[in-house]
C-alpha positions as a Markdown table, in Angstrom:
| # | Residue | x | y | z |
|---|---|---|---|---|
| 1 | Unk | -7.3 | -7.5 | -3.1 |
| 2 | Unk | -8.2 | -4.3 | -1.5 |
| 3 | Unk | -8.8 | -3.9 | 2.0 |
| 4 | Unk | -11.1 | -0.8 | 3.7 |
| 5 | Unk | -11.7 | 0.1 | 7.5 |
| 6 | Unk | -15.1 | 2.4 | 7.9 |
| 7 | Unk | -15.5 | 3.5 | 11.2 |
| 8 | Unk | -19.0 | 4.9 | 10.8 |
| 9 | Unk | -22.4 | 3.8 | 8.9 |
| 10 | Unk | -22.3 | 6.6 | 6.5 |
| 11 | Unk | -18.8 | 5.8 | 5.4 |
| 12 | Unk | -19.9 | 1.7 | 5.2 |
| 13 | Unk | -23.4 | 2.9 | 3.4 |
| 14 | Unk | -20.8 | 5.1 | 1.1 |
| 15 | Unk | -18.2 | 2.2 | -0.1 |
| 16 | Unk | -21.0 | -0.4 | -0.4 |
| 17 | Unk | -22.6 | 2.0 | -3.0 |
| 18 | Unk | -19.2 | 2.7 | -4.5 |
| 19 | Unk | -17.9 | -1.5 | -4.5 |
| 20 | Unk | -21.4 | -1.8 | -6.3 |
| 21 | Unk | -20.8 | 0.6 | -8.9 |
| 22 | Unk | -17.2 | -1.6 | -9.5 |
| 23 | Unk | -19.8 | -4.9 | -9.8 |
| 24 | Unk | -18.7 | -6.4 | -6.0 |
| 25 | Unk | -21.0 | -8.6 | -4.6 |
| 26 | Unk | -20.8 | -10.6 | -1.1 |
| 27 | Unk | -19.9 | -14.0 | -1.0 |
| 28 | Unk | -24.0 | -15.2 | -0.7 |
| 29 | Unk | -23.9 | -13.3 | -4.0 |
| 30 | Unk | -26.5 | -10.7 | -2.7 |
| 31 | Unk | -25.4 | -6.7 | -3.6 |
| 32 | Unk | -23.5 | -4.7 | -1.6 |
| 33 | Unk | -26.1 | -2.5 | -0.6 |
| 34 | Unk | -29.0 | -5.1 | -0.2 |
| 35 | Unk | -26.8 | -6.7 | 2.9 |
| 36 | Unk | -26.3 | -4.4 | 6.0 |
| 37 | Unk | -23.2 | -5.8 | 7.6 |
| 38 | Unk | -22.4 | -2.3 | 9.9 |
| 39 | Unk | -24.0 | -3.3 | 12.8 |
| 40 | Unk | -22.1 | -6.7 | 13.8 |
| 41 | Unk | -18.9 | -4.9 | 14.7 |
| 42 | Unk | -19.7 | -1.1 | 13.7 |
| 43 | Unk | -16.7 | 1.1 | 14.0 |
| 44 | Unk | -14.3 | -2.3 | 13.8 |
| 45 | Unk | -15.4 | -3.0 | 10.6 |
| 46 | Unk | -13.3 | -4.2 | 8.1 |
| 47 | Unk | -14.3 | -5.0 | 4.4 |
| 48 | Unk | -12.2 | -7.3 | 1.8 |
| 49 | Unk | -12.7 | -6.9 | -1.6 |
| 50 | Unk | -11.5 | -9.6 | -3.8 |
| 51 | Unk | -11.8 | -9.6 | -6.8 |
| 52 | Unk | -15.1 | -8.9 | -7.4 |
| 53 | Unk | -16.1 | -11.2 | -4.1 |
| 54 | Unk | -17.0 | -8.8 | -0.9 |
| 55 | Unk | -16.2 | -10.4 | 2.9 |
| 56 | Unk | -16.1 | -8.5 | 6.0 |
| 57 | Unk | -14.9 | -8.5 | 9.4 |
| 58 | Unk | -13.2 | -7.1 | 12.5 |
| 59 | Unk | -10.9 | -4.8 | 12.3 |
| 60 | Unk | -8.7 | -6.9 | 14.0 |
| 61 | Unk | -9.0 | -9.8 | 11.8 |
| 62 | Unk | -7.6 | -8.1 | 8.8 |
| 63 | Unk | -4.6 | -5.6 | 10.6 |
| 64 | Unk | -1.9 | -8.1 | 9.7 |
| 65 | Unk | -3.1 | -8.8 | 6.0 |
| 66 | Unk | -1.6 | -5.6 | 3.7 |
| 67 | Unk | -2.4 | -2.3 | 4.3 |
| 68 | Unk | -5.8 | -1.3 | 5.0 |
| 69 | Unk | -7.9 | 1.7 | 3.6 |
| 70 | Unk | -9.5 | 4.1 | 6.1 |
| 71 | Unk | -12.8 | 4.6 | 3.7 |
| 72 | Unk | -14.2 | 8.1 | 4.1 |
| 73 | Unk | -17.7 | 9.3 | 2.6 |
| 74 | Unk | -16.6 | 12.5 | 2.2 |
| 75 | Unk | -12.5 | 13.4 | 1.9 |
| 76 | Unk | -11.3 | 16.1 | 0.8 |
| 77 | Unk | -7.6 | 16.1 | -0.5 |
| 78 | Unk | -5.7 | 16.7 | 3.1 |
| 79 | Unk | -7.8 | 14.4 | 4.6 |
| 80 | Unk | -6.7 | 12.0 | 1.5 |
| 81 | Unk | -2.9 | 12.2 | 1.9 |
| 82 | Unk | -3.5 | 12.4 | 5.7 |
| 83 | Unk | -4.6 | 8.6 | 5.3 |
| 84 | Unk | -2.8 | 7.4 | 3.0 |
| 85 | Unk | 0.3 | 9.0 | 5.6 |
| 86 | Unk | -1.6 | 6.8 | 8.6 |
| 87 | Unk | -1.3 | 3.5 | 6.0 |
| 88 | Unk | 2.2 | 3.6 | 5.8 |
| 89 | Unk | 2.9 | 4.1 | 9.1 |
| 90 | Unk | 0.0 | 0.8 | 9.8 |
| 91 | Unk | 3.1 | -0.7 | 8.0 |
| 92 | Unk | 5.6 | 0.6 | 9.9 |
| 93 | Unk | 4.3 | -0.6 | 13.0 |
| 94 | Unk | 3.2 | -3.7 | 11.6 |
| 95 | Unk | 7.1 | -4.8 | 11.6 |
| 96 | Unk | 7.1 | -4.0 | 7.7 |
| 97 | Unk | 9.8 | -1.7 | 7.6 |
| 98 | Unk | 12.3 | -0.4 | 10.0 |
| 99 | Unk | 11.9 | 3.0 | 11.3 |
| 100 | Unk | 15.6 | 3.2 | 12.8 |
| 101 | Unk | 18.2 | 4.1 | 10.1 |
| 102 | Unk | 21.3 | 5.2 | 11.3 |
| 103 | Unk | 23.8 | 3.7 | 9.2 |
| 104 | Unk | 24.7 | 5.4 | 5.7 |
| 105 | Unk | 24.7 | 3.4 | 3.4 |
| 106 | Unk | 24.0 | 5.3 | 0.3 |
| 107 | Unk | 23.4 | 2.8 | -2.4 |
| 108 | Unk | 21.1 | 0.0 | -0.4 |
| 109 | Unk | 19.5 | 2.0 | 2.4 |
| 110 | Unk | 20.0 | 5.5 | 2.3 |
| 111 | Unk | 19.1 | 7.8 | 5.1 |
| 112 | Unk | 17.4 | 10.2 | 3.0 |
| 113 | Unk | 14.9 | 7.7 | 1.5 |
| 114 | Unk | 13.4 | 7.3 | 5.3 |
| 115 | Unk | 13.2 | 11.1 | 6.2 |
| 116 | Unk | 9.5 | 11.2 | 7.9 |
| 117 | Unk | 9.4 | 7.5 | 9.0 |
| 118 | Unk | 9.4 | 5.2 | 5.9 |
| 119 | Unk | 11.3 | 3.7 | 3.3 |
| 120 | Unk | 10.2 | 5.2 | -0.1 |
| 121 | Unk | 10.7 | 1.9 | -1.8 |
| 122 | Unk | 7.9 | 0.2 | 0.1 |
| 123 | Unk | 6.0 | 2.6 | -0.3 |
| 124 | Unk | 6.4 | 2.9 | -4.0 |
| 125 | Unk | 5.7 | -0.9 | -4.3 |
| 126 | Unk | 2.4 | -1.1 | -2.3 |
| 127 | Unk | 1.2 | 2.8 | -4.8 |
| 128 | Unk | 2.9 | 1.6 | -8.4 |
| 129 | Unk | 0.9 | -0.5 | -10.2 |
| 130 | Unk | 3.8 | -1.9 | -12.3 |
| 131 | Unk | 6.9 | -2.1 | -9.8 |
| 132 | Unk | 9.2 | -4.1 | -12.9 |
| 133 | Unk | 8.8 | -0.9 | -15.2 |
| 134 | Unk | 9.4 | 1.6 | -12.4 |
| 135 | Unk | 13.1 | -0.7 | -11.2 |
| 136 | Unk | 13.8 | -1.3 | -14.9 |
| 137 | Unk | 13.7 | 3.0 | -15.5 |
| 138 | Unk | 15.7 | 3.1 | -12.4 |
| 139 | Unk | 18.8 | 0.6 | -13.5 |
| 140 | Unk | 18.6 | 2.0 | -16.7 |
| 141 | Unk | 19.3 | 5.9 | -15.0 |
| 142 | Unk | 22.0 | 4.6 | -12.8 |
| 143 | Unk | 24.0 | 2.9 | -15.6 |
| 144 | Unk | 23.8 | 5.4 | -17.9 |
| 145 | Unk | 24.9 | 8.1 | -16.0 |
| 146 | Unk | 27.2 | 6.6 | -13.9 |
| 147 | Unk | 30.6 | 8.2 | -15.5 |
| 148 | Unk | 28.8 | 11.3 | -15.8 |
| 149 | Unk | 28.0 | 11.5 | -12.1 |
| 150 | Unk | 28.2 | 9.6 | -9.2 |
| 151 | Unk | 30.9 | 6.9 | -11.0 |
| 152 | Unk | 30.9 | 3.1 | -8.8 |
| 153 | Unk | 28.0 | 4.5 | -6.2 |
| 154 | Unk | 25.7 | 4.5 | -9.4 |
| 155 | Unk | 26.5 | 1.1 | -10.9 |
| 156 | Unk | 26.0 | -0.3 | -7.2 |
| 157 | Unk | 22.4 | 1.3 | -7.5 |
| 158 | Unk | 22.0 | -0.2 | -10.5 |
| 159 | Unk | 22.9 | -3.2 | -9.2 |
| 160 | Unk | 20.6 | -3.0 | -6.1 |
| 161 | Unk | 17.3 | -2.5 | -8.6 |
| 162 | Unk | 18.7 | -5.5 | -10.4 |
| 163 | Unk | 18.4 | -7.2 | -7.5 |
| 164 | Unk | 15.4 | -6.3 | -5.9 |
| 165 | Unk | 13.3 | -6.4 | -9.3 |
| 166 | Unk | 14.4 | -10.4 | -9.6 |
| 167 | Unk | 13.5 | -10.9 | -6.3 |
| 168 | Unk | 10.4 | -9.5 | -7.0 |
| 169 | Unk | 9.9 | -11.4 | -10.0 |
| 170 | Unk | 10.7 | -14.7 | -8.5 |
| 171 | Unk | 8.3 | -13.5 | -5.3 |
| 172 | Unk | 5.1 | -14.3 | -7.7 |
């Protein structure tokens, strides 16, 4: 499921060429760009792409469901990250993940890992395609180089990708 936000009708006329392209359609089964949408809530817009099934709505509708795309005709790569920046922090806000961290604990919440607002992890979940592979490289680091480096601290990181990767696993 992806979610976009176009605040103007360029940007809308822009994603409904582009969700065409991918083979989208809205729900009536009509194309995306034979169905002008933009002008029942205009900058609020909001559209959901599911599978290959398009709905739309008010931007307030959707805030609470995932992170949202702010879809831009024309980006260039500031502008990009600049967004993607403004996603997370839609996360942050949304309750998601704690902005405090003042405690430091090294192996399950380290300080370092929220420098600039947000945890990395989440982060890394909603951008990684294939979270499992991504924990499974990370346990495998941490226990083989534990006596080489950081000793017990690394095993316990280990240990913390264990657990979050079954959790994740038993989450779908």
């Amino acid at each position: 499921m992806k979610l976009y936000h176009v605040e103007t009708q360029e940007d809308y006329d822009a994603l409904m060429a582009e969700l065409e392209k991918e083979g989208c359609v809205w729900g009536s089964g009509r194309k995306p760009t034979k169905e002008n949408n933009w002008e029942d809530f205009r900058e609020d817009t909001c559209v959901k792409c599911y599978g290959d099934e398009l709905t739309y709505g008010r931007y307030s509708y959707f805030k609470n469901q995932k992170i949202i795309e702010k879809y831009k005709a024309k980006q260039d790569e500031v502008a990009k990250w600049y967004d993607d920046a403004a996603n997370a922090m839609k996360a942050l806000s949304a309750g998601w993940v704690s902005v405090k961290n003042e405690n430091t604990d090294n192996v399950n919440n380290p300080a370092h890992y929220t420098a600039g607002g947000i945890e990395t992890l989440y982060y890394i979940k909603e951008k990684v395609k294939d979270y499992p592979s991504y924990a499974a490289g990370n346990i495998l680091k941490y226990v083989s180089r534990f006596d080489h480096k950081n000793g017990i601290e690394d095993l316990k990181k280990a240990q913390f990708y264990l657990n979050d990767l079954i959790e994740w696993m038993e989450s779908d």
